[in-house]
VMD Tcl script that draws the C-alpha trace (Angstrom):
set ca {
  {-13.04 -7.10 22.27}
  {-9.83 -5.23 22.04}
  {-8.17 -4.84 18.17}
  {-5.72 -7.68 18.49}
  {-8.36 -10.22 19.68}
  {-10.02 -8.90 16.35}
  {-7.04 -9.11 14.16}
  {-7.13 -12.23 15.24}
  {-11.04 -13.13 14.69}
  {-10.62 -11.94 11.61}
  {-7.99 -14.23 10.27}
  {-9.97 -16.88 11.45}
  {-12.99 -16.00 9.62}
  {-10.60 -15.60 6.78}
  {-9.36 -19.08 7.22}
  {-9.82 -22.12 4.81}
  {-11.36 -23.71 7.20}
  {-13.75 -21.06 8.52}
  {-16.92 -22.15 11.01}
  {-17.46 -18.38 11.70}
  {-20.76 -16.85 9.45}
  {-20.14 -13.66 7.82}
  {-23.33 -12.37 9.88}
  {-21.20 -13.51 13.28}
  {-18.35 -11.58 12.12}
  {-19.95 -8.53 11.06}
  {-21.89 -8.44 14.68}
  {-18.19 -8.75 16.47}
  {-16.75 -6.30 13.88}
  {-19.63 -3.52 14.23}
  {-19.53 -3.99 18.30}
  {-16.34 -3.29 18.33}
  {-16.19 -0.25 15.97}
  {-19.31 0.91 17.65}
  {-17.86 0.50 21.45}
  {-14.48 1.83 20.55}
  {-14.28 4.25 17.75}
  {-18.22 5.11 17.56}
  {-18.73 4.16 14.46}
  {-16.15 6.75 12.82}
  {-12.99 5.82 10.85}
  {-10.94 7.91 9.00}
  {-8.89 8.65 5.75}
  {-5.26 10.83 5.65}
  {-4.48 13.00 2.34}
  {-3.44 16.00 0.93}
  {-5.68 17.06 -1.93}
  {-4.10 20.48 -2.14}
  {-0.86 19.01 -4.47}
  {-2.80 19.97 -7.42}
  {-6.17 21.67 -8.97}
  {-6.99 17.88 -10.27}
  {-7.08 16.52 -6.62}
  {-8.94 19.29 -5.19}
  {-11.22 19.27 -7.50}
  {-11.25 15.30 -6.71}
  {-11.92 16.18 -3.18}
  {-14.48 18.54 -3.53}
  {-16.31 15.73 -5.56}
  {-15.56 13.15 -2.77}
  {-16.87 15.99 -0.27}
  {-20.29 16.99 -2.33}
  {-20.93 13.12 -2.96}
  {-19.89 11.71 0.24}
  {-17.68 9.14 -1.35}
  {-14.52 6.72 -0.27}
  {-12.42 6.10 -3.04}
  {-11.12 2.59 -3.51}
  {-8.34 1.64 -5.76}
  {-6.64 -0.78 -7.91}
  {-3.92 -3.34 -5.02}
  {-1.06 -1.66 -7.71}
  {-0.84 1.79 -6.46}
  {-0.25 0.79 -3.24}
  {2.92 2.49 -1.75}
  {4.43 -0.42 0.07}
  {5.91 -2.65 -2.64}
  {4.62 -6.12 -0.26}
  {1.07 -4.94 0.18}
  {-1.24 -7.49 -1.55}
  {1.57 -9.67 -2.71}
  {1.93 -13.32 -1.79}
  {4.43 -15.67 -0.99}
  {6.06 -17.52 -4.12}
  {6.96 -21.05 -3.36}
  {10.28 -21.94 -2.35}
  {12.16 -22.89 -5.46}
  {9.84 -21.32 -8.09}
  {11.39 -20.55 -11.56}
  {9.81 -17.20 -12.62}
  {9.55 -15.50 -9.05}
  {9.30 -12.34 -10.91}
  {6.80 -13.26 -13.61}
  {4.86 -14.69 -10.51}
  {4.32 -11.31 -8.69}
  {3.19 -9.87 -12.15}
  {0.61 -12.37 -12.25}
  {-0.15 -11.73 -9.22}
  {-0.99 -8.35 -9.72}
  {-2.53 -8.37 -12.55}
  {-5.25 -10.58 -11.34}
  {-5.30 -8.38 -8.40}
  {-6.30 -4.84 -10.44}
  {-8.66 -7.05 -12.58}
  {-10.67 -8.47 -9.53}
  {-10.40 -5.97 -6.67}
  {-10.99 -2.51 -5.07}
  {-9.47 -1.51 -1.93}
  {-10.48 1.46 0.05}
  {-7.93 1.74 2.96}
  {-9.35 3.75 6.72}
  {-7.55 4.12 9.92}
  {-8.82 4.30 13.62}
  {-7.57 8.08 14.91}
  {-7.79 11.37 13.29}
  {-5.00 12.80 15.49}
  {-1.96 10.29 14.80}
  {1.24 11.96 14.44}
  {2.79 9.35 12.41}
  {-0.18 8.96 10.16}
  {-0.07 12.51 9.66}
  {3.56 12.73 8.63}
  {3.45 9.96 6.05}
  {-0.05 10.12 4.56}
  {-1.12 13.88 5.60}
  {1.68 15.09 3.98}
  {3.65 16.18 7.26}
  {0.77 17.68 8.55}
  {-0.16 19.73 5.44}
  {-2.96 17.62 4.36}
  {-6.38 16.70 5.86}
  {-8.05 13.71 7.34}
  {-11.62 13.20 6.20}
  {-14.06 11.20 8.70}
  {-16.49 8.38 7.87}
  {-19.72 7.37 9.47}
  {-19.52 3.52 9.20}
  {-22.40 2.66 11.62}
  {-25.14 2.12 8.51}
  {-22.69 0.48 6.16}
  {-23.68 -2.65 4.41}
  {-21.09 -4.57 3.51}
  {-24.13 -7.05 1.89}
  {-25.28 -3.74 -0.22}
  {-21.91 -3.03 -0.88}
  {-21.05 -6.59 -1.98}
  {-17.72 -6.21 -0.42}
  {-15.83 -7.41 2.59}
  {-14.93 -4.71 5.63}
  {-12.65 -5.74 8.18}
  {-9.51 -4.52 10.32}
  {-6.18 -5.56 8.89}
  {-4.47 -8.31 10.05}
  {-0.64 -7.55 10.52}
  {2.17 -10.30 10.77}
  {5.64 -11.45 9.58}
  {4.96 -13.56 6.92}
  {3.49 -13.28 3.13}
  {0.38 -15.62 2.75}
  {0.07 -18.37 0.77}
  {-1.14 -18.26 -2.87}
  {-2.54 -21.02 -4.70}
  {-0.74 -22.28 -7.91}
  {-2.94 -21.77 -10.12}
  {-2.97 -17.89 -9.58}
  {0.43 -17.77 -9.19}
  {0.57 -19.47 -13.34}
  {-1.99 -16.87 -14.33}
  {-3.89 -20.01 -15.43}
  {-6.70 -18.21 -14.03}
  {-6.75 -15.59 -16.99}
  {-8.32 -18.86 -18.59}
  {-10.91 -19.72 -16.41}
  {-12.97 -17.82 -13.78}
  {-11.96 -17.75 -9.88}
  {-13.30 -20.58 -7.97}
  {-14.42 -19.77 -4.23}
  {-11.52 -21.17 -2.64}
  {-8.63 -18.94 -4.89}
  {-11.34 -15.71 -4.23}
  {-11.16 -16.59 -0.33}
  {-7.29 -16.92 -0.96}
  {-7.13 -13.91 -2.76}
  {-9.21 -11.78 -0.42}
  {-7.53 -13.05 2.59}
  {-4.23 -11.92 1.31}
  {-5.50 -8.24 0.67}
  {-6.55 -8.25 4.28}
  {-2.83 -8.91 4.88}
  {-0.08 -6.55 5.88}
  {4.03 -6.40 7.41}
  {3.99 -5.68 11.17}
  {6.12 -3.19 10.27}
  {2.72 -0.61 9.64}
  {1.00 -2.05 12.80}
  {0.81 1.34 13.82}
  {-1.60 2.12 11.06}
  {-4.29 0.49 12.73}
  {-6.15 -0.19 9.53}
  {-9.57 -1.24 8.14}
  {-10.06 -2.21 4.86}
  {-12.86 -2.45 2.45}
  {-11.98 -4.87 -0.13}
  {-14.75 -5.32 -3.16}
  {-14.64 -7.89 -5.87}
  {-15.87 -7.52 -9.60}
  {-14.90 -7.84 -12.56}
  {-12.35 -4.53 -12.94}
  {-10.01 -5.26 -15.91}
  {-11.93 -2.49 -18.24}
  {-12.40 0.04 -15.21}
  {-10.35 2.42 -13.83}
  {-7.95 2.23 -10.99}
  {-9.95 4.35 -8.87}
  {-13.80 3.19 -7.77}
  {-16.06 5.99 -5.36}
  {-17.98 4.04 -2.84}
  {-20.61 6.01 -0.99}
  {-20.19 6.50 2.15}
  {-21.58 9.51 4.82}
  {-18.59 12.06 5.50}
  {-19.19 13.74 9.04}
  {-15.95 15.83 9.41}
  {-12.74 16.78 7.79}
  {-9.72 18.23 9.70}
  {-7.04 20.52 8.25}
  {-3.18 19.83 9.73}
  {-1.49 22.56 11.65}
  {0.57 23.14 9.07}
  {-1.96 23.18 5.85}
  {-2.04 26.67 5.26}
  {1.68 26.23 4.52}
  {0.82 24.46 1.08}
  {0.24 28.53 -0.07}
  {3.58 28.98 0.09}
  {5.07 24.86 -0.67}
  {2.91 24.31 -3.90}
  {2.51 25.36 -7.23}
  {-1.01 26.81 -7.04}
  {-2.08 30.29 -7.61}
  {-3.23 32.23 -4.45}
  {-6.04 33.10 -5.92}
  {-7.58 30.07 -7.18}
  {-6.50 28.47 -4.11}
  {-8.58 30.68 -2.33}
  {-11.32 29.59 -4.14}
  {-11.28 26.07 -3.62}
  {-11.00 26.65 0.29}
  {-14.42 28.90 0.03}
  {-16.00 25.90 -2.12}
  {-14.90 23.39 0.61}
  {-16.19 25.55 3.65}
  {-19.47 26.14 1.00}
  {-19.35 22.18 0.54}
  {-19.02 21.66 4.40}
  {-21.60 23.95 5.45}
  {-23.94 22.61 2.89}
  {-23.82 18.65 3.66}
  {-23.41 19.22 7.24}
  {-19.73 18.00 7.42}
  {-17.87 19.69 10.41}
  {-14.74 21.44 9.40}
  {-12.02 21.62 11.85}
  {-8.35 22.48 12.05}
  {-6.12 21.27 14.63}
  {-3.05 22.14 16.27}
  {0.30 21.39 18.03}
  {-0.57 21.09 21.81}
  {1.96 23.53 23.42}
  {3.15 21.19 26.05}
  {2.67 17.75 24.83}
  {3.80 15.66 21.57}
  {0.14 15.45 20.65}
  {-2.62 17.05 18.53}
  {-5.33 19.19 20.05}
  {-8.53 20.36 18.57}
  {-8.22 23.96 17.52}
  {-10.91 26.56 15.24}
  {-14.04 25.02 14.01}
  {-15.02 26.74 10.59}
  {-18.40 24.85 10.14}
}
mol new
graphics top color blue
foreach p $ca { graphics top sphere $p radius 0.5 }
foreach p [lrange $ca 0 end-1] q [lrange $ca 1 end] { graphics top cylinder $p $q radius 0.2 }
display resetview
């Protein structure tokens, strides 16, 4: 199965009117991931922008976690939003309600398919500065988990809502099944525009509205990669040398320790690609 016959299984196991078994899907799902990508996805960032996110990454290293977080930090301003109604009166006071049931109900942990894609690196690697951090998905339950993992499905047009969300009438009473299936089906959801992404999500739903924005989900890490350019954030941030220093010794101590490979990678000298380049550990 290739990813847009998935995309595509996916939204119909999404679907209202659904006949395909969460055990069906996650077969298809796992075959596929297992057949094409080998089980591994991945994760773009830079945690050297500040001491407080590489010390966050160093914990996400040692603990071997994937953070998911609150649909409202999202950087694309239409991710997990829904259509309003034609005609609606508070459009605005809609998409707040809207949100705000989103952070109080979900978690979103977002992965890709390639550690080597020059356009992911640019806009989430922090052109090319950052690192991308691999995940071992072949033993993950998404039953243990009690959360829903499947490949974004990109198009041109919002999805529906139900009314009752889009009132906040739901602050009132709990979620039914059918507005959770709505709701999850719309985080699962995404503008064509950031097809190239190539995403997977892991969506999980609990009660949130006294957490905080940010939930670690364990999950095996088997490799991080440093951009070409990430030795340039010595010179581009406001870290002392020193300390800096420090933090890369704890992440190759970190690596070494929880047998995650450590690579960096480079420009290929003819090609516009990204070729494998020292391994550290």
């Amino acid at each position: 199965m290739e990813r847009e016959q998935l995309e595509l299984y996916t939204e119909q196991w999404l679907s209202a009117t659904n006949t395909i078994s969460d055990n069906e899907y996650n077969i298809e799902a796992n075959e596929y991931l297992r057949t094409q990508h080998s089980y591994k996805l991945y994760k773009y960032q830079n945690p050297f922008v500040s001491e407080v996110s590489l010390c966050r990454f160093l914990e996400t290293l040692t603990n071997h976690t994937l953070g998911l977080s609150a649909p409202s930090t999202f950087n694309d301003p239409f991710d997990c939003q829904y259509a309003i109604p034609s005609g609606y009166a508070n459009a605005p006071r809609a998409q707040e309600a809207i949100k705000s049931t989103n952070d109080a109900f979900f978690r979103v942990g977002c992965l890709t398919e390639a550690f080597d894609d020059r356009l992911m690196w640019s806009h989430y690697g922090d052109s090319y500065r950052g690192v991308c951090v691999e995940y071992d998905v072949s033993d993950f339950s998404t039953v243990q988990a009690e959360c829903h993992f499947a490949p974004v499905i990109y198009g041109k047009e919002r999805p529906k809502i139900l009314q009752r969300i889009i009132s906040g009438q739901n602050k009132v009473s709990p979620l039914t099944p059918e507005e959770k299936l709505s709701m999850t089906r719309a985080l699962f959801t995404k503008d064509d525009a950031w097809k190239y992404e190539r995403e997977w999500r892991i969506v999980k739903m609990n009660q949130f509205s006294k957490s905080p924005k940010h939930f670690p989900l364990t999950m095996p890490i088997t490799a991080v990669y440093l951009g070409p350019a990430c030795s340039g954030n010595l010179t581009s941030r406001n870290i002392n040398p020193d300390d800096f220093k420090k933090y890369v010794t704890a992440i190759l101590d970190i690596c070494e320790k929880n047998g995650i490979t450590l690579q960096t990678l480079k420009l290929h000298p003819t090609y516009y690609r990204l070729e494998l380049g020292q391994r550290l550990v």
